[in-house]
Backbone as CSV, one residue per row, in Angstrom:
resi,resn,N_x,N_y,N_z,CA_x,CA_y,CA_z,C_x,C_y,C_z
1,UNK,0.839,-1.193,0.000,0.000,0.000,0.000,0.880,1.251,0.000
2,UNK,0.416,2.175,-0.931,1.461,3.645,-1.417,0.788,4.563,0.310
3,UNK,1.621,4.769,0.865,1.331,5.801,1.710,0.769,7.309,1.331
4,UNK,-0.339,7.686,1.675,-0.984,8.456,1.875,0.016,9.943,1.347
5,UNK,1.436,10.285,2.190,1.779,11.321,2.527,2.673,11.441,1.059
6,UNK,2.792,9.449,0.071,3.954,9.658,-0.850,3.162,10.088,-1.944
7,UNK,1.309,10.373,-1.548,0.815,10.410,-3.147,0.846,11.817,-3.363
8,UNK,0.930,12.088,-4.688,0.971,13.204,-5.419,0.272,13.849,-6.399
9,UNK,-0.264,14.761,-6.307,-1.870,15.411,-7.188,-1.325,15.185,-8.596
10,UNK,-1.912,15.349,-9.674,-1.432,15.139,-10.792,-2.718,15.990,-11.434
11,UNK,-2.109,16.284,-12.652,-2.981,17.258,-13.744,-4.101,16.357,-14.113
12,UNK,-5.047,16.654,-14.565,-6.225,16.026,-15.286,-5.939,16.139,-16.634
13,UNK,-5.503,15.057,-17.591,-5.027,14.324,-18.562,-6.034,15.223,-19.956
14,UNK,-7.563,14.809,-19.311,-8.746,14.603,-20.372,-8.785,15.650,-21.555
15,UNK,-8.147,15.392,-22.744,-8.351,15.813,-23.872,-7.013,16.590,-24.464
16,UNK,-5.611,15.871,-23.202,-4.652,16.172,-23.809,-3.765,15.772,-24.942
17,UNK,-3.528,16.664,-26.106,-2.973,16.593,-27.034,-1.017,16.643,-27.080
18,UNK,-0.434,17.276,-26.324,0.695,17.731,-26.535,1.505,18.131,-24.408
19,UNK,2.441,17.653,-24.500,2.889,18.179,-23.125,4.328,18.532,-23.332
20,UNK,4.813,19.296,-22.714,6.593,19.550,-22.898,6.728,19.845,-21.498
21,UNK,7.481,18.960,-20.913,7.518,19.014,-19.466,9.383,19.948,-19.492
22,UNK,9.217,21.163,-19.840,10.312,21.675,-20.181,11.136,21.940,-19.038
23,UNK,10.911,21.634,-17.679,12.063,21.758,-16.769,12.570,20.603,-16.804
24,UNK,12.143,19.584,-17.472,12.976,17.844,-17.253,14.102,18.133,-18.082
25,UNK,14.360,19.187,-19.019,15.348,19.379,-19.964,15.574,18.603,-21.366
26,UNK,16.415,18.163,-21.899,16.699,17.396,-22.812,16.414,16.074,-22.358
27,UNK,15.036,15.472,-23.247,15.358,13.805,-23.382,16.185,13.047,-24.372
28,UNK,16.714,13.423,-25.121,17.686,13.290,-26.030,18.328,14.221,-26.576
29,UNK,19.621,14.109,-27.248,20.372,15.147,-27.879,19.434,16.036,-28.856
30,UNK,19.163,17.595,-28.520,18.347,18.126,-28.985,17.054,18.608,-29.182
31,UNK,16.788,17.479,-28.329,15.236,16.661,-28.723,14.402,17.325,-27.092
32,UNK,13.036,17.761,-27.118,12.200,17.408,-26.137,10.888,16.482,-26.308
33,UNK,10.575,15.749,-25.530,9.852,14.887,-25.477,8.477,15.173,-25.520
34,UNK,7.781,14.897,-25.880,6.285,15.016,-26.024,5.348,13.824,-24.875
35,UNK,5.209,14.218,-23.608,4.528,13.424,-22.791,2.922,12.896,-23.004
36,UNK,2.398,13.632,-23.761,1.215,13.484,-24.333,1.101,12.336,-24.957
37,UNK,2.358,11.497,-25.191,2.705,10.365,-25.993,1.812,10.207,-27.436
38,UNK,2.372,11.531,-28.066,1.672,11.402,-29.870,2.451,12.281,-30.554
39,UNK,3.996,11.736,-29.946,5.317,11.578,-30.737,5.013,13.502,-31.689
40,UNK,4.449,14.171,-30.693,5.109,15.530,-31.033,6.616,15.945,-30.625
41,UNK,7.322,15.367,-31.165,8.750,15.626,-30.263,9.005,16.961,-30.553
42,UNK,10.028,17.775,-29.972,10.085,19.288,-30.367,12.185,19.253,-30.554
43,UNK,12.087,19.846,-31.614,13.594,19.620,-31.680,13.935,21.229,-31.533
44,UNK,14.865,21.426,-30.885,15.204,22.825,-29.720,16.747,22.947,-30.400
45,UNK,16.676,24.524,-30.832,17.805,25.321,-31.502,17.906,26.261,-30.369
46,UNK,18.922,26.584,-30.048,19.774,27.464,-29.326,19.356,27.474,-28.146
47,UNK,17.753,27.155,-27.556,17.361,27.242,-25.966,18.305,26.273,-24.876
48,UNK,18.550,26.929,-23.941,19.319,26.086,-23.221,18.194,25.539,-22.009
49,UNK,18.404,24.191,-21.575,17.743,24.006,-20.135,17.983,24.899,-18.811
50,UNK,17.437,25.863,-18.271,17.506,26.332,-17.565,16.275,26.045,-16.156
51,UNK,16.868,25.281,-15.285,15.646,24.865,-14.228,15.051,25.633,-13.923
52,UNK,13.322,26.029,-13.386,12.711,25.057,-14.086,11.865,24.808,-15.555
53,UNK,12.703,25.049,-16.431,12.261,25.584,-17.635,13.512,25.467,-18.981
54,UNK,13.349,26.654,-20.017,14.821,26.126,-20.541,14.794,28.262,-21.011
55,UNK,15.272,28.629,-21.288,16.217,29.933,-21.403,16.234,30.462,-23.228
56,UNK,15.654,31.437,-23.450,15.616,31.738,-24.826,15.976,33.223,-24.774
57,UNK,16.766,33.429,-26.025,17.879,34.456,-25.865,17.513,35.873,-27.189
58,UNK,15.977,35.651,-27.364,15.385,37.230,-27.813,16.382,36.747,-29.613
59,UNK,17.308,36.291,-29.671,17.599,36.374,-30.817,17.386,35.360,-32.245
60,UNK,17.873,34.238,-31.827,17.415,32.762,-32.704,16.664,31.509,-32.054
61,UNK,16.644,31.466,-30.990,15.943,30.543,-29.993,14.750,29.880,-30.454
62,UNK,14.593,28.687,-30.114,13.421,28.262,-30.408,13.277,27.106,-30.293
63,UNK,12.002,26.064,-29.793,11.820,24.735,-30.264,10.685,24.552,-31.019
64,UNK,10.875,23.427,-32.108,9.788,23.300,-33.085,9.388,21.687,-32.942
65,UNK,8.030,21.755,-32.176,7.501,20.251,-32.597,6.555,20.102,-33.773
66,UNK,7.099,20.658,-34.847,6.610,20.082,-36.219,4.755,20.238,-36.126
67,UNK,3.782,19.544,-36.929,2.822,19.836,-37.190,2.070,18.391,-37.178
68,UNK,2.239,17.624,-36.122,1.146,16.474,-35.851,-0.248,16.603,-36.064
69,UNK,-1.017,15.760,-36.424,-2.697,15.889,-36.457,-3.177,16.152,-35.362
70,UNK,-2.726,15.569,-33.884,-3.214,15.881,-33.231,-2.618,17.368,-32.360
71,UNK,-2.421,17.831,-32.866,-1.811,19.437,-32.396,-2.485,20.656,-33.367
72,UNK,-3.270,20.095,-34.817,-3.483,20.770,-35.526,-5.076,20.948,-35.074
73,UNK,-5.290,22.425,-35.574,-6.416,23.033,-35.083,-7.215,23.066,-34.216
74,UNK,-5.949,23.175,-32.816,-6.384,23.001,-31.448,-7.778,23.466,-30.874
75,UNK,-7.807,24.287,-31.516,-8.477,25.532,-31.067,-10.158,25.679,-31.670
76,UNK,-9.850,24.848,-32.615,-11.679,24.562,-33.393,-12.998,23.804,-32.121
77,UNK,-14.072,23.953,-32.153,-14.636,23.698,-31.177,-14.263,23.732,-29.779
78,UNK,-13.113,24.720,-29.674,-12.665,24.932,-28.032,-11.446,23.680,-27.929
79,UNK,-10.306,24.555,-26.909,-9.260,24.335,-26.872,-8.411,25.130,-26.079
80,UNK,-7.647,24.478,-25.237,-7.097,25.130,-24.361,-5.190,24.914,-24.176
81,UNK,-4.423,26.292,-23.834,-3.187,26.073,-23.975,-2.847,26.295,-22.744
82,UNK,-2.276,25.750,-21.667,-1.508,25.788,-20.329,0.145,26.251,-20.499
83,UNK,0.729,26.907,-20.102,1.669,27.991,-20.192,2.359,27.841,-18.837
84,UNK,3.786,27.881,-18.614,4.716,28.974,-17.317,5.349,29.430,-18.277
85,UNK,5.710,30.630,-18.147,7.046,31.096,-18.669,6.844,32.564,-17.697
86,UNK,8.507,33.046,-18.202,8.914,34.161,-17.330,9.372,34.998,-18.437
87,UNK,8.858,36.419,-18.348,9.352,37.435,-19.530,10.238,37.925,-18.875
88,UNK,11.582,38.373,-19.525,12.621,39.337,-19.353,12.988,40.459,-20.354
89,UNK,11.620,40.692,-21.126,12.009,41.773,-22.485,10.980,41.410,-23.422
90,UNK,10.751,42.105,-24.417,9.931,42.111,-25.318,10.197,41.302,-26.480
91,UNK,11.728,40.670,-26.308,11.932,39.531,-27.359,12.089,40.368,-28.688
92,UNK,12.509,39.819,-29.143,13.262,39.826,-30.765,12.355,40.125,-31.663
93,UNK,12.853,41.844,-32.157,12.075,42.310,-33.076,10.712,43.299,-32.009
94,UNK,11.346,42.961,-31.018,10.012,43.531,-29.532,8.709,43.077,-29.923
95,UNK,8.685,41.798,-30.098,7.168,41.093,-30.166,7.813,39.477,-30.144
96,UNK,8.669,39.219,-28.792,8.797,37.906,-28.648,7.333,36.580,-28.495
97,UNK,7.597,35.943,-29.516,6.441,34.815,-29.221,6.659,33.802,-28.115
98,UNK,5.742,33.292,-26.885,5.906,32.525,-26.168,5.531,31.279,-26.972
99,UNK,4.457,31.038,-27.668,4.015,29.571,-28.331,2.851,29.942,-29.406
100,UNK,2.899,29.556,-30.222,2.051,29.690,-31.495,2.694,28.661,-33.015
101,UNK,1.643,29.276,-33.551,1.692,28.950,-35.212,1.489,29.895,-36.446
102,UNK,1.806,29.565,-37.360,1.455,30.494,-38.140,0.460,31.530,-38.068
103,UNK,-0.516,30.669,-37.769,-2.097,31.589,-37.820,-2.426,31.598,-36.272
104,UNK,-1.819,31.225,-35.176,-2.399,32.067,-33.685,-0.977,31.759,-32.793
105,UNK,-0.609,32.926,-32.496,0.148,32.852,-31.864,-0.094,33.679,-30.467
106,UNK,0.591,33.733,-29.059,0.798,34.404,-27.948,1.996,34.812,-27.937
107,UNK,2.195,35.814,-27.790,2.977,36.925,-28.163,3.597,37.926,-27.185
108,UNK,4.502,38.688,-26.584,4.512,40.368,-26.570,4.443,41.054,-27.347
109,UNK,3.803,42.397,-26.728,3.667,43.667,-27.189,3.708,44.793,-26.821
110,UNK,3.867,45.717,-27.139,4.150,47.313,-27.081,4.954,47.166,-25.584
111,UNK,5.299,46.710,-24.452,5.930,46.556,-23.188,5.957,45.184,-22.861
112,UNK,6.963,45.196,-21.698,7.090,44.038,-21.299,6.312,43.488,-20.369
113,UNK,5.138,43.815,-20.058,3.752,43.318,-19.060,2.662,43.244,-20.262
114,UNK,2.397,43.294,-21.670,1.144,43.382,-22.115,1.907,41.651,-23.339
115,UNK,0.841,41.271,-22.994,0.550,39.933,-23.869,-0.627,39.976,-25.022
116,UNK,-0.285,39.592,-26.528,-1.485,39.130,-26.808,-1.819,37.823,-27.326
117,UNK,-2.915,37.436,-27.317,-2.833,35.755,-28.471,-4.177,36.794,-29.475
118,UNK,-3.395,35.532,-30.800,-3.768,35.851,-31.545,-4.807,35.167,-32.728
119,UNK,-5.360,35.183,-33.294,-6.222,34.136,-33.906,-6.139,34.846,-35.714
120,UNK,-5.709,34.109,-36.659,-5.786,34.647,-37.599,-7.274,34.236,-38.573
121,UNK,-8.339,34.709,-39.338,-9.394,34.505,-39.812,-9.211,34.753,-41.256
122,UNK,-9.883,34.861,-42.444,-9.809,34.839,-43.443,-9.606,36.584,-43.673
123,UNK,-10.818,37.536,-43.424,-11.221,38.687,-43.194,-10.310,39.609,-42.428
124,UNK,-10.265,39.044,-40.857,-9.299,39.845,-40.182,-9.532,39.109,-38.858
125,UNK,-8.174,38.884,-38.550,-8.076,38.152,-37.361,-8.211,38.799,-35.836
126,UNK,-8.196,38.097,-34.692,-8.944,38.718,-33.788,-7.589,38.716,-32.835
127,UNK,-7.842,39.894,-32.298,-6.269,40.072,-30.897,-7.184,40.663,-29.953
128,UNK,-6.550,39.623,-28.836,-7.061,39.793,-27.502,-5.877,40.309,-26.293
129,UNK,-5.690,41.063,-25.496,-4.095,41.772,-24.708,-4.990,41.140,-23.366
130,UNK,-3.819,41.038,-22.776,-3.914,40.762,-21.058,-2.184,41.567,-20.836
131,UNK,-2.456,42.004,-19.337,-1.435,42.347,-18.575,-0.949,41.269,-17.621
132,UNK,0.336,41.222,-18.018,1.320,40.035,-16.755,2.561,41.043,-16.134
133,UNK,2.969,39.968,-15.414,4.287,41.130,-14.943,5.630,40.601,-15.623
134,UNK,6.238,41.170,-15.165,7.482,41.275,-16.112,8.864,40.250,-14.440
135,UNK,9.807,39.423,-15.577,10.634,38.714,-14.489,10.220,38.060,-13.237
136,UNK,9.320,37.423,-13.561,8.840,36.574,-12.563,8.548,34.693,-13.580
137,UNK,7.817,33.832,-12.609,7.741,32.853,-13.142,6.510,33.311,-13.146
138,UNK,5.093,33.024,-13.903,3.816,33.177,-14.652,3.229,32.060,-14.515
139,UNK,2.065,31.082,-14.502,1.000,30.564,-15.280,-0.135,31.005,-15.952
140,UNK,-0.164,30.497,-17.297,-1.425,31.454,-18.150,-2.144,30.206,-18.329
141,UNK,-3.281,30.364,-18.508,-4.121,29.133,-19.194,-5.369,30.490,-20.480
142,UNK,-4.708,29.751,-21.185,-5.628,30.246,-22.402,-6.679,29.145,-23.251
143,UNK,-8.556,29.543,-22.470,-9.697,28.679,-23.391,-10.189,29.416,-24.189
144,UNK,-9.947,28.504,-25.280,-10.891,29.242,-26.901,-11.600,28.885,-27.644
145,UNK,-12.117,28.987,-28.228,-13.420,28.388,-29.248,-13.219,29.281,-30.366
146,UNK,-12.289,28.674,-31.664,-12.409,29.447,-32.671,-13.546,29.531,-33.601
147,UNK,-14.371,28.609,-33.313,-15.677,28.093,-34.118,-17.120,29.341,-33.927
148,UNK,-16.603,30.049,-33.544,-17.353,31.485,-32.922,-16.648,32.493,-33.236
149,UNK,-16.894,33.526,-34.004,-16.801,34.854,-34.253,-16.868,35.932,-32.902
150,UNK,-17.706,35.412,-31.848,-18.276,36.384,-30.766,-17.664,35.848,-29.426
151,UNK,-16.923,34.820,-29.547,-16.568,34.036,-28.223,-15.126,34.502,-28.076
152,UNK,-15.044,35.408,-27.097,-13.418,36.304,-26.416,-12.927,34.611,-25.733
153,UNK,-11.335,34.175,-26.413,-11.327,33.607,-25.093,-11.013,34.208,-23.487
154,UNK,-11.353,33.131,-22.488,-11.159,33.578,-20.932,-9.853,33.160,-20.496
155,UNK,-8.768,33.908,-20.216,-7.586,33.744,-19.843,-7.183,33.821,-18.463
156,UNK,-6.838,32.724,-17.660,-6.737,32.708,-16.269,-5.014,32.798,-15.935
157,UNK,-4.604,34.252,-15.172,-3.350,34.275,-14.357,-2.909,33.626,-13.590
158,UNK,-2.120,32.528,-13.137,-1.983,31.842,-11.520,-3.560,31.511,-11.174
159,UNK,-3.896,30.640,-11.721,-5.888,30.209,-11.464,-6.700,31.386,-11.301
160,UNK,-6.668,32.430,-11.673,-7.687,33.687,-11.440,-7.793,33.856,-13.201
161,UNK,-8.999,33.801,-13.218,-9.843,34.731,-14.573,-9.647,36.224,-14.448
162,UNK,-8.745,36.742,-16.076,-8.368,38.741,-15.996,-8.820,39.018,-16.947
163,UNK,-8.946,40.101,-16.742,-9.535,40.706,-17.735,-8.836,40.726,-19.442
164,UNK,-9.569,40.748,-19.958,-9.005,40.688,-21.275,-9.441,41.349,-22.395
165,UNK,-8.945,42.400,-22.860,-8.981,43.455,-23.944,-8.927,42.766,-25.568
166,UNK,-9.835,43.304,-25.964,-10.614,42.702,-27.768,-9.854,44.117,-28.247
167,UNK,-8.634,43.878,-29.244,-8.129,44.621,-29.789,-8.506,44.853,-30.855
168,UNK,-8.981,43.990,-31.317,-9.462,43.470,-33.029,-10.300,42.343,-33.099
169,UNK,-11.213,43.045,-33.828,-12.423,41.605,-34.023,-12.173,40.562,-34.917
170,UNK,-12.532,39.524,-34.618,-11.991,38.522,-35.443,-13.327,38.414,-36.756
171,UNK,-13.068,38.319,-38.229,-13.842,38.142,-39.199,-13.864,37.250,-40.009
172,UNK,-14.803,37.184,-40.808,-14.314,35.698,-41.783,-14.503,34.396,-41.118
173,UNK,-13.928,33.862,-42.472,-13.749,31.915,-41.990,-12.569,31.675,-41.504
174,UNK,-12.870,30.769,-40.751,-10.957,30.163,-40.082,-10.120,29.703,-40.932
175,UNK,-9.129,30.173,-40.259,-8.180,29.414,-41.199,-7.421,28.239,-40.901
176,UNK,-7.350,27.381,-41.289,-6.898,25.982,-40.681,-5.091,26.254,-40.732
177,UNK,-4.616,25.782,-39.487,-3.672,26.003,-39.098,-2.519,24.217,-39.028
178,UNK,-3.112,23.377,-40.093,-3.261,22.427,-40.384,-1.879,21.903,-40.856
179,UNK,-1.040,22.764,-41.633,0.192,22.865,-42.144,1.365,23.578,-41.662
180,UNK,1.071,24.082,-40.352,1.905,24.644,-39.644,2.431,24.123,-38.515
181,UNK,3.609,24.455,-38.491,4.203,23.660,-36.947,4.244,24.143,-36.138
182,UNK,3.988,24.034,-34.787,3.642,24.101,-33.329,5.426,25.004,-32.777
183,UNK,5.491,25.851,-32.690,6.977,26.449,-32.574,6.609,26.711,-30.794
184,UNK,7.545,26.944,-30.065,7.966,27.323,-28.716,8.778,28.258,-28.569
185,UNK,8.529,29.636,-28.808,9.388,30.508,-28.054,9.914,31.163,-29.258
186,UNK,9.438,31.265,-30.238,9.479,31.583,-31.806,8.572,31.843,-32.584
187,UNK,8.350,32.948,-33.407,7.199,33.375,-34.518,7.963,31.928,-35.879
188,UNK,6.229,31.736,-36.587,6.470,30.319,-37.198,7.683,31.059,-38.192
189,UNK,7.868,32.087,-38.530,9.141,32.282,-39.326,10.016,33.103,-38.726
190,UNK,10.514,32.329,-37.604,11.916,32.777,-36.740,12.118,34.236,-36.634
191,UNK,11.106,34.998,-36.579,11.870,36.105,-35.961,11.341,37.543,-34.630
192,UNK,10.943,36.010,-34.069,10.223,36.285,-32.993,10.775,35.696,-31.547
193,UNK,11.690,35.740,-31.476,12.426,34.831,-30.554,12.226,35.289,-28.779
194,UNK,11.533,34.245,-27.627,11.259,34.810,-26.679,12.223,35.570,-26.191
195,UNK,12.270,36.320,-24.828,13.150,36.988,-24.423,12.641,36.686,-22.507
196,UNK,13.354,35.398,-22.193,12.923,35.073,-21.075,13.163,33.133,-20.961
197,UNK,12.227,32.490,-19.758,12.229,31.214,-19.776,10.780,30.664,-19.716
198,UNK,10.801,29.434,-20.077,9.564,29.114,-20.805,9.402,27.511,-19.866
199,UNK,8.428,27.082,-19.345,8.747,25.722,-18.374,7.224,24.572,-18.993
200,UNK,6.659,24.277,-18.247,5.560,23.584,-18.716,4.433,23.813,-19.813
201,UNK,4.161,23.264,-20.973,3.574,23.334,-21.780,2.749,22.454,-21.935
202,UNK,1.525,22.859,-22.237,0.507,21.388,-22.432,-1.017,21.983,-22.963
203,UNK,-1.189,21.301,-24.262,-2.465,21.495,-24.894,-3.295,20.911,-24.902
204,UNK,-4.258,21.182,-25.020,-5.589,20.474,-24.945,-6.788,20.527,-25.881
205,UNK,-7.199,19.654,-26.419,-8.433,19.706,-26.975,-9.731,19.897,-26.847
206,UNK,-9.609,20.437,-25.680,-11.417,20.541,-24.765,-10.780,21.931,-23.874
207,UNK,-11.825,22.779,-23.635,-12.343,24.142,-23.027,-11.980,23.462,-21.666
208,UNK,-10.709,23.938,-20.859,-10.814,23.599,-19.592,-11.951,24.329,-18.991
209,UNK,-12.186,24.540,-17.559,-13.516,24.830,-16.765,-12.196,25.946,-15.770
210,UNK,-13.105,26.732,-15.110,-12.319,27.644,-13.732,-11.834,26.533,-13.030
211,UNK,-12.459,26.029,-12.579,-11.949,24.654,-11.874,-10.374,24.245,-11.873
212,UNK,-10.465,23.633,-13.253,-9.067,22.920,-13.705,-8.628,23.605,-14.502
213,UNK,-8.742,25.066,-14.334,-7.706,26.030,-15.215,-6.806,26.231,-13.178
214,UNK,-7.566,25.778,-12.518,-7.315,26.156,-11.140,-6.328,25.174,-10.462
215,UNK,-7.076,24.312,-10.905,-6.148,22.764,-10.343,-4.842,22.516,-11.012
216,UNK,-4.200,22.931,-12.536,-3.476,22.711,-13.001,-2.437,23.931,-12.557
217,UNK,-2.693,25.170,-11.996,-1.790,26.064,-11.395,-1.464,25.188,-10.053
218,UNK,-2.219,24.950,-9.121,-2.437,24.930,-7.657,-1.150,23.268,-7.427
219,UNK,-1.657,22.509,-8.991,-0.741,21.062,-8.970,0.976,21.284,-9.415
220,UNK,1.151,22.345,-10.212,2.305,22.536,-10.676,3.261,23.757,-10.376
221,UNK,2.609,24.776,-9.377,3.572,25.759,-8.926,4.335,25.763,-8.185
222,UNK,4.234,24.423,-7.095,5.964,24.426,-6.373,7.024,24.502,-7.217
223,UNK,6.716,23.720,-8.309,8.167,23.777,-9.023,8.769,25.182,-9.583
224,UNK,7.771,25.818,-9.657,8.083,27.448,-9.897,8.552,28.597,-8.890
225,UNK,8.237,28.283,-7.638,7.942,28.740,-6.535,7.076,29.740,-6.231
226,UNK,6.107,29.349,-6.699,5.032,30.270,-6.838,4.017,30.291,-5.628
């Protein structure tokens, strides 16, 4: 019998697509592992492992886990992206990307506390800003439903729902993001390079709830010291 005091909370799995447990560092030369086990591996240029997370240097940095089916068009009927990272600058070109694709990425902008994600549409794509702080460790959880024109996603700080600013309305038909690869810490054409460290990653195919946008901060911030 596992003693009581040795068990340990664990994330709720249900409808995960993709994980990068990025403080474990390198599982092979180059390589990060895809825990989600659907062989999204992410092959990592210039980021170094930096505990608990890995270190991207605003200039060429980046990891790319390529463009699996199941990573593609996360975001159609709702979809959710779980995030740590820590900003130290506005990143390369001053609009460092934390994680995106061609057509939606999360981003900085205009300072080093304003974030946006982004959704690209046929017409005109939709940008949503939140405020974070700057040099610290972070959790973001970003739920979306691109299948809606009118649906803001709800972005939770450290398990709290913030407010979130509609910069631009999103128009048109979606655009399938189908042929693009899943980049980390990089705009899909390199020149967006974060400016900071980047630690747990994990996507999902289903609209987390307040709940377990709550439980997945509350299970994973010792390691941050949050």
């Amino acid at each position: 019998m596992i003693k009581p005091e040795l068990l340990v909370p664990q994330v709720n799995t249900v409808g995960l697509v993709a994980h990068y447990k990025l403080w474990a560092g390198l599982t092979t030369a180059g390589e990060v592992f895809d825990y989600a086990l659907n062989g999204n591996t992410g092959t990592v240029t210039g980021a170094t492992p930096a505990y608990p997370g890995f270190l991207f240097d605003a200039v060429d940095d980046e990891i790319d886990c390529a463009s699996g089916s199941s990573i593609d068009n996360v975001f159609d009927e709702g979809g959710t992206l779980s995030i740590w990272l820590q900003s130290d600058g506005r990143g390369e070109n001053n609009a460092g990307v934390a994680i995106g694709k061609a057509e939606w990425q999360f981003q900085m902008i205009t300072d080093t506390t304003t974030m946006r994600f982004i959704r690209e549409f046929v017409t005109a794509g939709g940008n949503w800003d939140i405020t974070i702080a700057a040099g610290i460790w972070q959790h973001l959880v970003i739920c979306y439903d691109s299948s809606s024109l009118t649906r803001d996603p709800t972005i939770y700080l450290n398990g709290i729902s913030i407010t979130v600013t509609e910069t631009n309305e999103p128009e048109g038909a979606i655009i399938s993001d189908a042929t693009d690869n899943l980049i980390i810490g990089d705009s899909a054409g390199s020149t967006g390079s974060w400016d900071g460290k980047i630690g747990d990653v994990m996507l999902f195919a289903t609209e987390k709830t307040a709940a377990e946008a709550k439980s997945i901060f509350e299970v994973t911030r010792w390691r941050y010291g949050v």
